[in-house]
C-alpha positions in Angstrom: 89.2 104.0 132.7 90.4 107.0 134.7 88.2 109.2 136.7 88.6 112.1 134.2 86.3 111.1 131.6 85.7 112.9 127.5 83.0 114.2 126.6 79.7 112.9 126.1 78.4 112.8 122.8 74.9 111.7 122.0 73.3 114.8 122.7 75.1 116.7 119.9 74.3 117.2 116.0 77.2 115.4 114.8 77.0 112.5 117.0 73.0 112.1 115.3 74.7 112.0 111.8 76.4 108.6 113.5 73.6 106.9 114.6 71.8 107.7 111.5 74.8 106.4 109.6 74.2 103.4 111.8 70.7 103.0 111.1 71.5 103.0 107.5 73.5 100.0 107.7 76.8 102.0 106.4 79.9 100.7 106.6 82.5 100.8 109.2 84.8 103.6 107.2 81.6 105.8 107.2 80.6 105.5 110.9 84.4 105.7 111.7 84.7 109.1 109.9 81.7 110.0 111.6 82.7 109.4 114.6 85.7 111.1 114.1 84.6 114.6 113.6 81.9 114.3 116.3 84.7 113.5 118.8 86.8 116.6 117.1 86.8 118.5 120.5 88.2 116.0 122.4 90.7 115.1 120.0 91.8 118.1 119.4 93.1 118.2 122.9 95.6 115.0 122.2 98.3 117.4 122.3 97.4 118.3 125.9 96.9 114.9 127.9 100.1 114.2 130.1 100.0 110.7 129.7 99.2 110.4 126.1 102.5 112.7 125.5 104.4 110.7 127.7 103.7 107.5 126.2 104.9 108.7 123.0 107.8 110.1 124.6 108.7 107.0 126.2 108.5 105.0 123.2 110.3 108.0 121.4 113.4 107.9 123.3 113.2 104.0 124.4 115.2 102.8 121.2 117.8 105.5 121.9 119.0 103.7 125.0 118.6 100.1 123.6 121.1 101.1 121.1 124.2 101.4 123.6 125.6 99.3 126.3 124.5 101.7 129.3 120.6 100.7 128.4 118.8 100.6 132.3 121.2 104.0 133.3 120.4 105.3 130.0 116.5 104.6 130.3 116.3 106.2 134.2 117.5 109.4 133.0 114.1 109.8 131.4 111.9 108.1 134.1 112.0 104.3 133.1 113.0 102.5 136.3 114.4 98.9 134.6 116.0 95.8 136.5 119.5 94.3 135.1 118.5 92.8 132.0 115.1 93.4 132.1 112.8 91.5 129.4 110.1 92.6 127.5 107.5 92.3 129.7 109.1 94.4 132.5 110.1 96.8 130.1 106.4 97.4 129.2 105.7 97.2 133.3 107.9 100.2 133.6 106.8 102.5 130.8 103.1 102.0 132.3 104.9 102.7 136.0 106.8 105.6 134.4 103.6 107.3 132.4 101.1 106.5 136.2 103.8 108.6 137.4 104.1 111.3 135.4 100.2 111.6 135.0 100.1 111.6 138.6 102.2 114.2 139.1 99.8 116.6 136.4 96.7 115.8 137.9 95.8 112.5 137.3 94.6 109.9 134.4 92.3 110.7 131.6 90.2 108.3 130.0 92.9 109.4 127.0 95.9 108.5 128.4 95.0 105.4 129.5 94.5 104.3 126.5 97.7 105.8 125.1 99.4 104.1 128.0 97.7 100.5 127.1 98.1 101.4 123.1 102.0 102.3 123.9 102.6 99.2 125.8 100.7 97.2 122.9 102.3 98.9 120.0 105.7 97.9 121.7 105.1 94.4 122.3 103.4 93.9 118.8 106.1 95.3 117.0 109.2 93.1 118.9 107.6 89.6 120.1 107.9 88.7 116.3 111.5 89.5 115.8 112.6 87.6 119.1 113.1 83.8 119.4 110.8 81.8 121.0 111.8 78.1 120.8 113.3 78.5 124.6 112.2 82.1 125.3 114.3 85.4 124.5 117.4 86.7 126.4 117.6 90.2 127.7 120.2 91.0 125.1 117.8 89.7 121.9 114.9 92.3 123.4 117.7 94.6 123.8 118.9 94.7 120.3 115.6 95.0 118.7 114.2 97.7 120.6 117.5 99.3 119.6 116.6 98.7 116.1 113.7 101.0 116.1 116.1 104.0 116.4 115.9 104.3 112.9 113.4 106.7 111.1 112.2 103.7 109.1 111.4 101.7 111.9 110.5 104.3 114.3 108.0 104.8 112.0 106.4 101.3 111.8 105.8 101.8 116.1 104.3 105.1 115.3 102.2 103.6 113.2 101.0 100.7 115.2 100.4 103.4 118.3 98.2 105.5 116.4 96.4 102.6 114.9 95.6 101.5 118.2 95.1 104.9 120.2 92.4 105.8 116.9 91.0 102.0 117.6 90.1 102.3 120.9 89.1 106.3 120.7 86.2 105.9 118.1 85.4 102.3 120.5 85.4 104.3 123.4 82.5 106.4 121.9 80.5 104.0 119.5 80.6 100.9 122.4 77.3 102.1 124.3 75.7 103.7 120.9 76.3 100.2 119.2 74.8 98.1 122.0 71.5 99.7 121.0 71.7 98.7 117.1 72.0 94.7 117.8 68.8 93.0 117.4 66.0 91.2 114.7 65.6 94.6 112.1 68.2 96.5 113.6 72.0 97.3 112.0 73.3 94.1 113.6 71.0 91.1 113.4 73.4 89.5 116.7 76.6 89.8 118.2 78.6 88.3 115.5 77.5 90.9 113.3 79.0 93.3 115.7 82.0 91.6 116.4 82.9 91.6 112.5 82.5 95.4 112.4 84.5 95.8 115.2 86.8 94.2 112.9 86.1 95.9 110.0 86.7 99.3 112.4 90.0 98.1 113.4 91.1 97.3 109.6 89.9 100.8 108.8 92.3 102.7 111.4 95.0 100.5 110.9 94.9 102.0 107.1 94.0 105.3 107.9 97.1 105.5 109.8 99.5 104.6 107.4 99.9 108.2 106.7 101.8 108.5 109.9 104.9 106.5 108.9 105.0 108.4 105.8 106.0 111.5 108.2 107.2 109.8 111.4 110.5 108.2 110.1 111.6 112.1 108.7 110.5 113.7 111.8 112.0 111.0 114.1 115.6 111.0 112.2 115.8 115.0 112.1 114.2 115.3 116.0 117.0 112.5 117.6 119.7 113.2 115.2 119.5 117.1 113.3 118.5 118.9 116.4 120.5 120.1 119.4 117.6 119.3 122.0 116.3 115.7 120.7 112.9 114.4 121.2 111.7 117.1 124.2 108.1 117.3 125.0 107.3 119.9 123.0 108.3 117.9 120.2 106.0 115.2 120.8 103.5 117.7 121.4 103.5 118.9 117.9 104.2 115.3 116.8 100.6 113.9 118.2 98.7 116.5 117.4 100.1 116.5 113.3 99.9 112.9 113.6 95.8 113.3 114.8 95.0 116.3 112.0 96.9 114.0 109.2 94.4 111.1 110.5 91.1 113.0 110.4 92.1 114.4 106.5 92.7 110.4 105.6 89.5 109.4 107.4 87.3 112.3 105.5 89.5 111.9 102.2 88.6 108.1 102.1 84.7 109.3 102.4 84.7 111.8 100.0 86.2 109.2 97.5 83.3 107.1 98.1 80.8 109.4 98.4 
């Protein structure tokens, strides 16, 4: 990860509620909601990481210039540097070129970004491997046309969704990873590595639904940002976006605990 890292949180109040939790053998919703609010200081600063914000920016305003004929000039006028015809896989190489870049520029990577950066690139690449052929590999113009398909609130919303699925996956991993390593053993909250790896799973399930509350806002904000307002998707914009999107996500992930509290 990059040389700027969060915070650490073991020492605090809140991060003893999680290991408690894990001691108690609760379940992965519980420790994730945990976890959550004891990384609340860091996350609340989402809204402030270059790269995070230009990941979503990037993937923001990607679809735009899919949708017309001028796609690589269309793409370099904000930052992505594209070959003719480029496939998927340089596509993703230039977003993660484009947000070194602009992190660079600000200072340098965060622990954050980087894993906006990875969960950007992943998100895209989850969302169009599916809808392009395989049987003798995809042509420039079939990754073309589906990117362009995401310019619509609808399915802008379904790559918001994936992103923040991922960006909360790897956040609340990114804390509980050393914690958990000390909870694996005969007695303990994981009799062996198996048991770890199927809460792992169980943690990913559990931010992949707690972010379905962002398409239920992303497609509205992404249709009236691109197409209702004079200045499109700025960086200000996704500012306010990210951080929303974050607060809507902590609100699921305590609502969900309440309800089975």
């Amino acid at each position: 990860m990059g040389h700027i890292r969060l915070g650490v949180l073991p020492t605090t109040l809140k991060w003893t509620k999680v290991v408690k939790k894990l001691e108690l053998g609760e379940d992965a919703g519980a420790i994730a909601e945990a976890a959550f609010e004891a990384a609340n200081s860091d996350l609340t600063r989402v809204g402030q990481d270059p790269a995070l914000l230009q990941s979503l920016l990037l993937l923001a305003h990607l679809p735009i210039a899919a949708r017309g004929p001028a796609f690589v000039e269309d793409a370099a006028r904000f930052g992505l540097t594209l070959p003719n015809k480029p496939s998927l896989l340089e596509i993703t190489a230039a977003i993660s070129d484009a947000v070194d870049r602009h992190a660079g520029q600000l200072g340098g990577r965060t622990d954050l970004g980087e894993m906006a950066q990875m969960a950007a690139v992943e998100s895209l690449i989850a969302i169009i491997r599916p809808r392009i052929p395989s049987l003798f590999g995809p042509s420039p113009e079939d990754v073309q046309r589906e990117i362009g398909r995401l310019s619509s609130g609808q399915q802008f919303a379904v790559l918001a969704q994936e992103f923040f699925a991922r960006l909360t996956q790897r956040m609340l991993q990114y804390y509980l990873s050393r914690e958990l390593a000390n909870h694996i053993g005969s007695g303990k909250r994981f009799e062996n590595d198996g048991e770890r790896t199927e809460f792992d799973s169980a943690l990913n399930l559990h931010c992949r639904e707690v972010s379905r509350i962002v398409r239920e806002f992303a497609g509205g904000w992404y249709g009236k940002t691109v197409y209702q307002t004079a200045d499109g998707v700025t960086p200000g914009a996704v500012q306010s976006f990210a951080s929303y999107a974050f607060k809507k996500i902590g609100d699921e992930l305590r609502k969900r605990q309440d309800a089975h509290g």
